[in-house]
PARO-168405 format. One record per residue (C-alpha): residue number from 1; x, y, z; residue in three letters. Coordinates in steps of 0.25 Angstrom, whole numbers, plus 5000, padded with zeros to 4 digits. Layout:
<nodes>
NODE     k      x      y      z     r
NODE   NUM      X      Y      Z   ala
...
</nodes>
This chain:
<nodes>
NODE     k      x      y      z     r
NODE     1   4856   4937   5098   unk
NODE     2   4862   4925   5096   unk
NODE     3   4873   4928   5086   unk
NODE     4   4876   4940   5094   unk
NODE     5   4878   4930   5107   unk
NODE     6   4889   4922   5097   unk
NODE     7   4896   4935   5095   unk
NODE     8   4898   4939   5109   unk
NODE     9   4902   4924   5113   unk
NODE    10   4913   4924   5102   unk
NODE    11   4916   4939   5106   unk
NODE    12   4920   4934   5122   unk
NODE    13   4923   4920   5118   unk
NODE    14   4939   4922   5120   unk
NODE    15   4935   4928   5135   unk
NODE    16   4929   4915   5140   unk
NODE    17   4916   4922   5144   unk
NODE    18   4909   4923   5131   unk
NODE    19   4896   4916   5138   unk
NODE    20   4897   4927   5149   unk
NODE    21   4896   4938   5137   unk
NODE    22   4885   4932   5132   unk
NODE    23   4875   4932   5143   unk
NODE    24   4877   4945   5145   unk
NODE    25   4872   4950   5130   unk
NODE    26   4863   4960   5130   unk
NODE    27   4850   4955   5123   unk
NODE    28   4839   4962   5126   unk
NODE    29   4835   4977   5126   unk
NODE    30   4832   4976   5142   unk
NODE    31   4846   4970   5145   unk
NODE    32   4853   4981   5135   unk
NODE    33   4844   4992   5142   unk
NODE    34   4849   4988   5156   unk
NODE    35   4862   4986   5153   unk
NODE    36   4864   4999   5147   unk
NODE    37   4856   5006   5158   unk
NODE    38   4865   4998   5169   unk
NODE    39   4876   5006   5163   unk
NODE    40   4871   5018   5164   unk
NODE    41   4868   5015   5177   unk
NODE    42   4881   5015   5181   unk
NODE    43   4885   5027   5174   unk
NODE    44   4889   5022   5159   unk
NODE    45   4887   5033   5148   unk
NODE    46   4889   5025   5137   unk
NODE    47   4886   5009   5134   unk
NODE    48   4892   5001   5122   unk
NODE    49   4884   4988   5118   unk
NODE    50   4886   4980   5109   unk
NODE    51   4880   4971   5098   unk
NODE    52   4885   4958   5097   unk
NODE    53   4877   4956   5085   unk
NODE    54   4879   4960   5071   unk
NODE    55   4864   4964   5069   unk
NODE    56   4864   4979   5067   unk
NODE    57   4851   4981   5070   unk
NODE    58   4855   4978   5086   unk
NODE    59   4859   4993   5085   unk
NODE    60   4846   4998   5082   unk
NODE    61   4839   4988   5092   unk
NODE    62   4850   4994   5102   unk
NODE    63   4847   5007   5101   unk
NODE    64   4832   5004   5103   unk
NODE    65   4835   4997   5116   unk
NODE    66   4842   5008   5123   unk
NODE    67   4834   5022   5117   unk
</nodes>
């Protein structure tokens, strides 16, 4: 969790808001389940997350939150 929090701060880093970024991760099944639902809610038919780790297995571990 930790090493994908680094990447998103040096990923927005240049913006200022970095910090911002970073709380709003996504680090729990609940959080990602509500968000994708949210944007359903309003009408979204498709939703692109994405890992800010190199752990592969964060594909698998997606997949198993949202079917």
């Amino acid at each position: 969790m930790e090493r994908a929090r680094e990447n998103l701060r040096d990923y927005y880093a240049f913006t200022g808001r970095a910090e911002y970024m970073t709380k709003g991760l996504l680090t729990t099944a609940r959080k990602i389940r509500a968000a994708v639902d949210a944007f359903r809610d309003i009408g979204a038919d498709e939703v692109v997350l994405y890992c800010w780790s190199s752990d592969v297995d964060q594909v698998d571990r997606l997949a198993d939150t949202l079917f």
